[in-house]
N, C-alpha and C positions, 0 to 999 in steps of 0.2 A: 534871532542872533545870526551872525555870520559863520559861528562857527571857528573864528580867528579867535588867537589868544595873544595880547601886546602884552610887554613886560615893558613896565615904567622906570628905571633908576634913576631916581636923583633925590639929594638928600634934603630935599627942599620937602618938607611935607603938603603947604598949601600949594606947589608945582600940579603935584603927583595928583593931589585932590582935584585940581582946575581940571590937568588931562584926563581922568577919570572919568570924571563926568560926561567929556565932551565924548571919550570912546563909549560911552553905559548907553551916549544920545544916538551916537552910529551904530549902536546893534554888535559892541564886540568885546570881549571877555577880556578881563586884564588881571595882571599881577603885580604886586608894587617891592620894590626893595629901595633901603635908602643909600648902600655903599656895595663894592664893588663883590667883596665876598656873600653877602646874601642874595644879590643877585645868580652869582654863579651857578650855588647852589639851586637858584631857582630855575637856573636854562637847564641845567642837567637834567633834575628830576622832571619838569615840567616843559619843556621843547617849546616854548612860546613862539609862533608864527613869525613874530618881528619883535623889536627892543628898539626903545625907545630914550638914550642912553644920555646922560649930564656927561658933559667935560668935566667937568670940573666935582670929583667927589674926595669922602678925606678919605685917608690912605692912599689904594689904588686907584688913580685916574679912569677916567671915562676911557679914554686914548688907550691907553693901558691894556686894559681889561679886552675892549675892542682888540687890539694886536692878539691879545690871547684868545679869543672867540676863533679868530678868523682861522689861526694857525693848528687850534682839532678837530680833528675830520667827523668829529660828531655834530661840530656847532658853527663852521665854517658856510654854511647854504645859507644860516638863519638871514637874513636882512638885519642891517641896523640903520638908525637915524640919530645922528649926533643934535643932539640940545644942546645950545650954550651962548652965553654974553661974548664969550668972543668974538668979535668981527673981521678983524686982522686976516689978510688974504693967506699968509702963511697958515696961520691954525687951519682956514677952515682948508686946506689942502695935504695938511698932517691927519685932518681927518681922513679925508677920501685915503690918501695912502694905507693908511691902515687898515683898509678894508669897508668901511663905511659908505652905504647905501647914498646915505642923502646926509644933509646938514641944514637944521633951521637954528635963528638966533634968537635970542630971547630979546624982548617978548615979541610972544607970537601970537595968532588966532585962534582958538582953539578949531574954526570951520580950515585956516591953512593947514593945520599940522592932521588934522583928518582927510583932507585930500592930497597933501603928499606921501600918506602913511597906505592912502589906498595906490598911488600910482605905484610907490616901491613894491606891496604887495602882489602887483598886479604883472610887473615885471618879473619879480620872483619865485612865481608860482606857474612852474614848465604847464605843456597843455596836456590834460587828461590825467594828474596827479589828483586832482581833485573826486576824479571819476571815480563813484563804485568800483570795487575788482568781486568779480563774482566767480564759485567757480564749483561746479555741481550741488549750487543752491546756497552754498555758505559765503555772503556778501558781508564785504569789509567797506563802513562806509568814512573815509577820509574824513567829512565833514562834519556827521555827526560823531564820530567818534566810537560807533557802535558795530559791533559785527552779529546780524544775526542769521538763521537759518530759515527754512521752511517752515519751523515748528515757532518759532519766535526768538527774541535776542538773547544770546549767551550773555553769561555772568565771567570776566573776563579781564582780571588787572591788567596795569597800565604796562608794567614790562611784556608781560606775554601779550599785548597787541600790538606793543613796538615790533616785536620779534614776528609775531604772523602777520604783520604790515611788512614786513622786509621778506619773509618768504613768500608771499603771494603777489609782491613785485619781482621776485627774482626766483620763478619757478625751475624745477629739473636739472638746478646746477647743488652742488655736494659744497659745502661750507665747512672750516674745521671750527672747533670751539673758540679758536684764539680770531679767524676771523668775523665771529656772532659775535663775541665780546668786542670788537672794535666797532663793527655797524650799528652793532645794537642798544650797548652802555658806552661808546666809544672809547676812544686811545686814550683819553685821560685815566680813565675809572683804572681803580686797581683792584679788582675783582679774579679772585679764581676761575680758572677754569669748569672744574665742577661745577659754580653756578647756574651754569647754563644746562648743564644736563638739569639742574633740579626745576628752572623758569622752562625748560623742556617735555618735563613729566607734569607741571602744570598747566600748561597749554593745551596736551592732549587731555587730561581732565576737562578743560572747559570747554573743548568739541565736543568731548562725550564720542560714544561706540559709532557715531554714525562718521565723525572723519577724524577721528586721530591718527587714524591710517592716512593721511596723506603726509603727517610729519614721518619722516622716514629715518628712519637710523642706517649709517654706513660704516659698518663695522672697521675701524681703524682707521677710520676717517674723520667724521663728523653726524651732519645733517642733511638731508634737501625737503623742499615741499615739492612733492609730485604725487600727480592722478593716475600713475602709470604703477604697477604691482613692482613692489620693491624686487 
């Protein structure tokens, strides 16, 4: 596997089934929603690499939903690629305005829409993000999705690896709660504050005694990860 996760919207079932396939043959993990609100849910919880999005779904449009992606700073990086029967030079430039990566129109190949899917990715993904972050033995790996130790891999839910995936990029700087709640469940979620302290005290459980010390608490402050004595 690549490691990548595509998220399919369109409400076309036999769509979704055709690209499915073609991504299972490229080596890459995917998720399917048929309209705009199951989707959402699905980028939020699950961050999918790229979205692979219909113009045209019921209720909230493709276009739509796109404009709102782009506009929270939790889901604005994602890549999209607009699917659709429309051809009209207008739409496909309502796309791109909106924030959309690429545009193909139906029908397509399933071997096209796999290699414009790796060129967006490929643009999309800065250099060295991919890169193990290692840091007195405790290796966070991007790709696999795994962080483990010397002793072997930690046991380690998806929010507390968003969360030590953002502190072991953004070492020795002090964080308040209100902004881990915007990087890390971002500006949409309406989540307490106190959350965080609790996805906080879970984290350093799944270090364990050898590094919870480096999540540090700043009293009247926040948070930072540092290797430096509180």
């Amino acid at each position: 596997m690549t490691g990548k996760t595509v998220l399919i919207v369109d409400d076309e079932a036999s769509i979704r089934e055709m690209i499915a396939v073609a991504l299972e043959m490229a080596d890459y993990n995917y998720l399917e929603a048929a309209d705009a609100r199951e989707a959402h849910s699905l980028i939020v919880d699950k961050q999918p690499d790229l979205i692979l999005l219909d113009w045209m779904l019921p209720g909230t449009s493709g276009v739509e939903l796109a404009r709102r992606l782009k506009k929270e700073e939790a889901t604005a990086e994602i890549p999209i690629i607009m699917l659709t029967a429309k051809v009209e030079e207008d739409n496909k430039i309502q796309g791109l305005e909106v924030g959309a990566d690429d545009y193909i129109t139906k029908p397509f190949s399933p071997r096209e829409l796999v290699a414009r899917l790796k060129a967006v990715l490929r643009r999309a993904t800065p250099a060295g993000v991919e890169s193990p972050i290692e840091v007195d033995g405790l290796t966070l790996d991007p790709i696999g999705h795994r962080v483990t130790t010397t002793t072997g891999a930690l046991n380690i839910g998806p929010t507390e690896y968003r969360l030590l995936q953002f502190f072991m990029t953004h070492q020795e700087r002090v964080y308040t709660r209100s902004q881990l709640l915007d990087q890390v469940w971002g500006g949409n979620v309406y989540v307490e504050e106190r959350t965080v302290d609790v996805h906080i005290r879970r984290l350093r459980k799944a270090l364990g005694g050898q590094y919870d010390h480096l999540i540090q608490t700043v009293r009247g402050t926040g948070y930072r990860f540092s290797t430096r004595a509180a």
